[in-house]
C-alpha positions in Angstrom: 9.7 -4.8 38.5 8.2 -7.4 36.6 6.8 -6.9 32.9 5.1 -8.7 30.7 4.7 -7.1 26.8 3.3 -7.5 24.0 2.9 -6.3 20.9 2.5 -8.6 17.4 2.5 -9.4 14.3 4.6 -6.0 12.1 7.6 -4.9 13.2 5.4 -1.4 13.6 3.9 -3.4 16.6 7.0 -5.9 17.7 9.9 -2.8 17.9 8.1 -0.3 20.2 7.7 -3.0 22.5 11.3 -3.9 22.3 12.2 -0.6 22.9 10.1 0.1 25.9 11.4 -2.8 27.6 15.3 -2.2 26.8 14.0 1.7 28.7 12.8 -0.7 31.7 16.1 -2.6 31.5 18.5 0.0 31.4 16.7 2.3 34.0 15.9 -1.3 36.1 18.2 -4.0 35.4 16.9 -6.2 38.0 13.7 -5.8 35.8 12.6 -9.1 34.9 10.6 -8.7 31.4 8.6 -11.6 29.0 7.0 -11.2 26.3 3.7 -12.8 24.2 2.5 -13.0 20.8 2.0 -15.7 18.7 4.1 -18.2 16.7 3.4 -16.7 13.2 4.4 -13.1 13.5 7.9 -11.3 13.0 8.4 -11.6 17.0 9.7 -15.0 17.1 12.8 -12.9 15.2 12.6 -9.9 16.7 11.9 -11.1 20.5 14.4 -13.9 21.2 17.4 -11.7 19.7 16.9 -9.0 21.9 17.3 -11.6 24.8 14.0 -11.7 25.9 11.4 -15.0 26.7 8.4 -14.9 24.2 5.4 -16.7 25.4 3.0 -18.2 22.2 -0.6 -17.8 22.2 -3.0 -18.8 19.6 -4.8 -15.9 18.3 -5.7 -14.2 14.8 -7.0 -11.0 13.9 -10.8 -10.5 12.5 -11.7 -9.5 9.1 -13.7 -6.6 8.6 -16.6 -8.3 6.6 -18.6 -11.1 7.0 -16.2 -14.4 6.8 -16.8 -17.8 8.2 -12.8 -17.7 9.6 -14.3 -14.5 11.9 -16.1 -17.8 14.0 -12.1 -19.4 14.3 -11.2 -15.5 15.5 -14.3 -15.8 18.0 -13.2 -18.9 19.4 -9.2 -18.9 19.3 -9.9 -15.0 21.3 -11.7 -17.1 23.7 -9.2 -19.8 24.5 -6.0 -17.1 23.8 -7.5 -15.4 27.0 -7.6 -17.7 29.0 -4.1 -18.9 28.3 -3.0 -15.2 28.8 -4.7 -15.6 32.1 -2.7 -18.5 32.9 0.4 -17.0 31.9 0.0 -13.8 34.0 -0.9 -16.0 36.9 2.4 -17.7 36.7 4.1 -14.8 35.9 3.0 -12.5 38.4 3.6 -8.9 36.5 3.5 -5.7 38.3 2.3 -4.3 34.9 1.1 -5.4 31.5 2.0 -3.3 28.2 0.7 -3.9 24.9 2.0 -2.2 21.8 -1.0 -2.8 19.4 -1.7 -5.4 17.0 -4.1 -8.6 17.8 -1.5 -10.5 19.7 -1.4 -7.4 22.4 -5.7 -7.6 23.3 -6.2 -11.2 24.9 -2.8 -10.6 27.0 -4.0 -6.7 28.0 -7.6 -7.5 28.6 -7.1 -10.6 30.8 -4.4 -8.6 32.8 -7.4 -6.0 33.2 -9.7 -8.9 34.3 -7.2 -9.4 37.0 -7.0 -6.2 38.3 -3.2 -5.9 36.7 -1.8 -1.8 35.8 -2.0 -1.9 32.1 -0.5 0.6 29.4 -1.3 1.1 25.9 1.1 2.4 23.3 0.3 3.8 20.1 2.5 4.5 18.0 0.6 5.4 14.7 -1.7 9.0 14.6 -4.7 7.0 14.2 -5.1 4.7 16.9 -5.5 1.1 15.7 -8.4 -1.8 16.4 -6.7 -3.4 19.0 -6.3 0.5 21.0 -9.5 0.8 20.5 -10.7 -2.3 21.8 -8.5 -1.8 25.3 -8.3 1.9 25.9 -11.4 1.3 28.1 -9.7 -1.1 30.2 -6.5 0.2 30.0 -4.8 2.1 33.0 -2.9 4.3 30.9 -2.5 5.0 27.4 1.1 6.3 25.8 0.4 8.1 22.2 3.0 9.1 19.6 1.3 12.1 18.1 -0.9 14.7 19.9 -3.4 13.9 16.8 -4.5 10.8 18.3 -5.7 12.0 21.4 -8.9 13.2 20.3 -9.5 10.3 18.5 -9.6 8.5 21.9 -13.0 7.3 23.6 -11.1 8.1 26.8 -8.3 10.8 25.9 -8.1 11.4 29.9 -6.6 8.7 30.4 -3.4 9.4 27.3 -0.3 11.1 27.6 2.3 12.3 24.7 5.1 10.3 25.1 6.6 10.3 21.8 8.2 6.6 20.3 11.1 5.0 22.0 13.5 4.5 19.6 16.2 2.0 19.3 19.3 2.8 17.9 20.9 6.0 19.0 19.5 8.9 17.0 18.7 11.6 19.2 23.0 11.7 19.9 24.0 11.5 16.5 26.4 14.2 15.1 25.3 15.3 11.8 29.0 16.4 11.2 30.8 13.6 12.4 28.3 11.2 10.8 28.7 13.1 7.1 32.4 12.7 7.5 32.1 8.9 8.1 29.8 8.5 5.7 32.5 9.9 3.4 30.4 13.0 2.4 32.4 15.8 4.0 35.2 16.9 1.1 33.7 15.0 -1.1 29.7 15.9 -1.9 28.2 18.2 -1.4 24.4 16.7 -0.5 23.4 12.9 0.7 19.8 11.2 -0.2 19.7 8.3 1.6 16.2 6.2 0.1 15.0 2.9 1.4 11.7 1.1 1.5 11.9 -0.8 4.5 13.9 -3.6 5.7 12.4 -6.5 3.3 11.9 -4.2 0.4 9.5 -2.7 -1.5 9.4 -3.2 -5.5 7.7 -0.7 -6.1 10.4 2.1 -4.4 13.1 -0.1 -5.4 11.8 0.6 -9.2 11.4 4.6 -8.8 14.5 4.9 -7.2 16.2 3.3 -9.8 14.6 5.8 -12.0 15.2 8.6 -10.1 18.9 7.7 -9.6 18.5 7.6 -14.3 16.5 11.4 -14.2 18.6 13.0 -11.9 21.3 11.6 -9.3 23.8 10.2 -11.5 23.9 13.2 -13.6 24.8 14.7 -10.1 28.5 13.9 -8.5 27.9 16.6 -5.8 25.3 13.8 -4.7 25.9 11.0 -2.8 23.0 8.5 -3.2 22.4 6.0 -0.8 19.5 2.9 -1.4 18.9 0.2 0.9 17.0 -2.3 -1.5 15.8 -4.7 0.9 16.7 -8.4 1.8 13.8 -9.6 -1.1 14.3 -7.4 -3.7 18.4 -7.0 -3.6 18.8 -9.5 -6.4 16.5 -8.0 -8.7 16.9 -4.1 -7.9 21.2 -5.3 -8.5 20.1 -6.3 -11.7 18.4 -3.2 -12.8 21.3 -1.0 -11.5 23.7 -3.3 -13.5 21.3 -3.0 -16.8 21.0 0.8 -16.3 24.8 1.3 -16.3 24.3 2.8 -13.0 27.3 0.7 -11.1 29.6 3.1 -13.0 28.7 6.0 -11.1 30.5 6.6 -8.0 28.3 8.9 -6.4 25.3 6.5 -6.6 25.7 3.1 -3.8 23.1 -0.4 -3.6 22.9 -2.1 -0.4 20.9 -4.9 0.5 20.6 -3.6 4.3 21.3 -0.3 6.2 23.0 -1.9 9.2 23.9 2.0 10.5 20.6 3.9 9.9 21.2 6.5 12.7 24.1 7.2 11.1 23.5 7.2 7.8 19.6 9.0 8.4 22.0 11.5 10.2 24.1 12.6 7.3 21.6 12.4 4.6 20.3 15.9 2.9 16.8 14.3 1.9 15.5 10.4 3.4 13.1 8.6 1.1 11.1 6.0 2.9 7.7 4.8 3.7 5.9 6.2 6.5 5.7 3.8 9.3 5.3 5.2 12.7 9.0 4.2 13.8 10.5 5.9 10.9 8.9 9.2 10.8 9.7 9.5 14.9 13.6 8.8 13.6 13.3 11.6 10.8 11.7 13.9 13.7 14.4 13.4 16.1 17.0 14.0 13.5 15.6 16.9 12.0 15.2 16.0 8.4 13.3 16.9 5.3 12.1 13.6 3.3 10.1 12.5 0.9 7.5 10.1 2.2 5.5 7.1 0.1 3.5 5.4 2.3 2.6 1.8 1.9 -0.9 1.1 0.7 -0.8 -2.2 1.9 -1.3 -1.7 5.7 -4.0 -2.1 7.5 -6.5 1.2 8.3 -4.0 3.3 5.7 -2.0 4.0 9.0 1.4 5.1 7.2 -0.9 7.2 5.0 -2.4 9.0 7.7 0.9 9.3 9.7 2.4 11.0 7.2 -0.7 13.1 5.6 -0.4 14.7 9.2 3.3 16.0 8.5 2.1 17.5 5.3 -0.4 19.1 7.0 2.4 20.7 8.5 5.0 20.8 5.7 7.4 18.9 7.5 7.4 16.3 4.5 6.6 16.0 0.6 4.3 13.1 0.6 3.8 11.0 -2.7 1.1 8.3 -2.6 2.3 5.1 -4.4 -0.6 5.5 -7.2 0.9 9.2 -8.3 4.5 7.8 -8.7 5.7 7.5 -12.5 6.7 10.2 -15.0 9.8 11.1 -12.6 7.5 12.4 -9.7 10.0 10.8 -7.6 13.4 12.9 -9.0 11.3 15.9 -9.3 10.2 15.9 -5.2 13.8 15.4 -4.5 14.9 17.6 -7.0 12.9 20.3 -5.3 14.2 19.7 -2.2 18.1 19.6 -3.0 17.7 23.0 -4.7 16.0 24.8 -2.9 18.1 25.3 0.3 15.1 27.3 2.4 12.5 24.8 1.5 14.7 22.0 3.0 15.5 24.1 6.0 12.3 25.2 6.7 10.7 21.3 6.5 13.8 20.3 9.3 12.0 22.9 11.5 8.8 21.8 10.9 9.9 18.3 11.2 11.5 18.5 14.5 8.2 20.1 15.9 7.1 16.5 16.4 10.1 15.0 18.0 10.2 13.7 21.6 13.9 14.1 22.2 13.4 12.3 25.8 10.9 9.9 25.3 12.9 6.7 26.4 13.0 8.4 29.8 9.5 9.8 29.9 8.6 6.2 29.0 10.6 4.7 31.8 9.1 7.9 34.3 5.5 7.3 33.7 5.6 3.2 33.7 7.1 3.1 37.1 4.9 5.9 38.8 2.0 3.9 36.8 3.0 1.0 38.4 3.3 2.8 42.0 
């Protein structure tokens, strides 16, 4: 089988991708899989060190209101299609996937052109611009959430397939993973809080005031914050200020190198509310505290995670109510209150997809047939 993927620009976007094609690879390994986006996004990281050939186009997205850059867009669309159709010419796919993003619709839409199987993946509950744009060409579309279906101009053509995860979550141990994590005999609960790989200053400052309010006047808690790469230096320094590197119970990291594990063992997870992250929580059954970003485009981590309220399988906080300890208090009432906690890890795990790596993998190749 040969693949050619793409999906560009976030890590949202870039890791679903990934993941579909490590699926293809495992369940194919004579697959042969290439990827395209363009030289500016987070896949020239992302691609190369999970082994696979990245192909550069030049494209850019469009802005929503009138801007003399939308005529660049207009013609850099133009020219990225034909050099997709060049690419897929030399290439020779079977099928085309694209992940979303602005990168994904000249390589999807020229593979269309020339009569290529194409899938769509979304992994967000609303579907994004680019979806939007392909789903009419598209042979099949994959959707995270059974929200987004509606929400499609063509819903007969989607199909729940949950998010292919990397990292192994759906075979972690909660027990063995609390004793490595040195909680068993120890603690008694784990909040693990994070705000995304780079960082986010603004989570990086609650938690450090949550960790002031309530956590280290906790030892049966064993707090765990991944500070990001950006922001380690100056989240250290407030820890430092605040006394806080006397506490035992209460741990800084600049990255989470194990987050299966760790997501595993935790009581409560603070986070944002990307797509990719809420499908870990789901799979793992946990309660969390959600603040999504109000920086993405279409509010998508807002709307992912307004649809697990909807279902009390989260506490969601938009950034704009945090202050006055609204932070400690949410995870306050969730260490407390045992039933509550329980009752949003059922609710949660309502929206997991425990085998979507293989329904994925099932669906591509008959697809493809």
């Amino acid at each position: 089988m040969r693949v050619l993927m793409s999906g560009g620009g976030t890590g949202g976007h870039v890791n679903p991708a990934i993941a579909i094609a490590n699926i293809i690879k495992k369940n194919c390994p004579d697959a042969v899989i290439e990827f395209v986006g363009t030289k500016r996004g987070i896949e020239n990281k992302l691609v190369p060190h999970a082994g696979y050939k990245l192909h550069h186009i030049q494209i850019q997205g469009i802005r929503r209101s009138l801007s003399p850059s939308n005529i660049k867009t207009a013609f850099l669309a133009a020219k990225s299609f034909s050099d997709c159709k060049k690419i897929i010419k030399k290439f020779k796919p079977d099928v085309v996937i694209g992940t979303g993003g602005y990168a994904c619709w000249p390589v999807v839409a020229a593979a269309s052109d020339l009569k290529i199987t194409t899938i769509l993946h979304e992994s967000n509950a609303t579907p994004g611009f680019a979806i939007k744009m392909l789903e009419k060409k598209a042979t099949k579309v994959f959707v995270n959430f059974e929200e987004t279906i509606p929400q499609l101009k063509y819903p007969h053509k989607a199909v729940r397939v949950g998010n292919p995860l990397r990292g192994d979550f759906s075979s972690m141990s909660r027990d063995i993973a609390r004793e490595h994590q040195g909680v068993t005999g120890k603690y008694k609960y784990m909040v693990l809080s994070l705000g995304g790989s780079m960082g986010a200053e603004r989570i990086n400052q609650e938690v450090i005031d949550m960790m002031k309010r309530y956590t280290a006047k906790h030892p049966e808690i064993l707090h765990i914050h991944g500070t990001g790469s950006i922001e380690y230096e100056e989240t250290k320094k407030m820890f430092k200020d605040a006394g806080l590197d006397k506490y035992p119970n209460l741990s800084l990291l600049e990255y989470i190198y194990d987050m299966p594990e760790k997501m595993a063992a935790a009581d409560v997870v603070i986070n944002r509310a990307g797509a990719m992250t809420l499908s870990e929580i789901a799979v793992l059954g946990r309660a969390s505290v959600l603040i999504p970003s109000p920086n993405v485009t279409n509010n998508h981590q807002f709307k992912n995670a307004d649809v697990l309220r909807k279902a009390d399988a989260c506490i969601l906080i938009e950034e704009k109510d945090l202050g006055d300890g609204a932070l400690a208090k949410a995870v306050e009432s969730l260490i407390a209150d045992s039933s509550k906690r329980s009752n949003m890890e059922k609710n949660v795990e309502r929206f997991a997809v425990d085998d979507a790596a293989q329904r994925i993998y099932e669906y591509i190749k008959e697809t493809v047939k």
